[in-house]
VEXDREN-2710 file (C-alpha; in Angstrom, 1 decimal):
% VEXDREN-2710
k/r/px/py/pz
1/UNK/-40.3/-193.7/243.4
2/UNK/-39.6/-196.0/240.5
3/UNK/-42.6/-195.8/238.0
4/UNK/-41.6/-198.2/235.2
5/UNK/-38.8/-200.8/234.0
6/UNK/-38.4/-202.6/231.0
7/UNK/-35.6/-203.1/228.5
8/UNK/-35.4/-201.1/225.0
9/UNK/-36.2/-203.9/222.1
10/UNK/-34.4/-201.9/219.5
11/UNK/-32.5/-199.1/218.1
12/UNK/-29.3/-197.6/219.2
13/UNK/-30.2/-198.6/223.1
14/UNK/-31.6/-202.2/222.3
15/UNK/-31.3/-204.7/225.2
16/UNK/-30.7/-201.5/227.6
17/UNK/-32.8/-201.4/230.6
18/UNK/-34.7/-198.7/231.2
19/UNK/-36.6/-196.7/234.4
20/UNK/-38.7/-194.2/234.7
21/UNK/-38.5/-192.4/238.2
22/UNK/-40.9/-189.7/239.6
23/UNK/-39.2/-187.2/242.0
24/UNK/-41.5/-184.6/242.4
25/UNK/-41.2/-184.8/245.9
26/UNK/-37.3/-184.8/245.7
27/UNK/-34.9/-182.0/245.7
28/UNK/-34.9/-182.3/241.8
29/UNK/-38.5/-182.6/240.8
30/UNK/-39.7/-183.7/237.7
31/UNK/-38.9/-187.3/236.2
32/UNK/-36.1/-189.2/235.5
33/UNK/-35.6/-191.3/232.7
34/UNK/-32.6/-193.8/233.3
35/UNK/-30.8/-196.1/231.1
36/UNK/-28.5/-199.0/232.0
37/UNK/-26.3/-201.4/229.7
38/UNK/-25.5/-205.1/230.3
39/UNK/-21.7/-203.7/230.3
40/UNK/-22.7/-200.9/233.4
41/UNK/-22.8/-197.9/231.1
42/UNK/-25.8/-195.5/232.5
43/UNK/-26.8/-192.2/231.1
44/UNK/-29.6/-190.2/233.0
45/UNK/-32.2/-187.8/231.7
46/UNK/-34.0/-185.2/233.5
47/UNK/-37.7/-183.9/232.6
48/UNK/-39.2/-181.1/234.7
49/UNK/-42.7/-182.3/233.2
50/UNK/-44.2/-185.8/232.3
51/UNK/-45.0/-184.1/229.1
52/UNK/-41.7/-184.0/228.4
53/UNK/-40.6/-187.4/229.3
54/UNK/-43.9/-188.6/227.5
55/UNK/-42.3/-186.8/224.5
56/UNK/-39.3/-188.6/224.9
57/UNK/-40.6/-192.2/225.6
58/UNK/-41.9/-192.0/222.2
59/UNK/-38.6/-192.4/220.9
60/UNK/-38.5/-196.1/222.6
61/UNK/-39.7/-199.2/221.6
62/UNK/-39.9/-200.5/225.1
63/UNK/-40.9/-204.1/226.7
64/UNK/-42.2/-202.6/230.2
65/UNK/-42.1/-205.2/233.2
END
């Protein structure tokens, strides 16, 4: 289930979009944190604990929809 979206509004990633999924009840677990360019680049990132994405949101300065 998709939490979040927004785009990153600066830093390395600015003008990305960005999604936060929650699979908990998946096969995974855990959250995703998902990041898409205009050009179709995507890297994922995998956190068995919101903690740990929370930690890692931190690093964003993000425009949440």
């Amino acid at each position: 289930m998709i939490l979040k979206k927004g785009v990153v509004n600066e830093g390395e990633y600015v003008g990305w979009e960005i999604e936060i999924v929650d699979d908990r009840a998946g096969q995974t677990g855990g959250f995703y944190l998902i990041l898409r360019s205009k050009e179709g680049e995507v890297f994922d990132y995998w956190f068995e604990k919101k903690q740990f994405l929370d930690n890692q949101l931190a690093d964003f300065n993000v425009q949440w929809h």
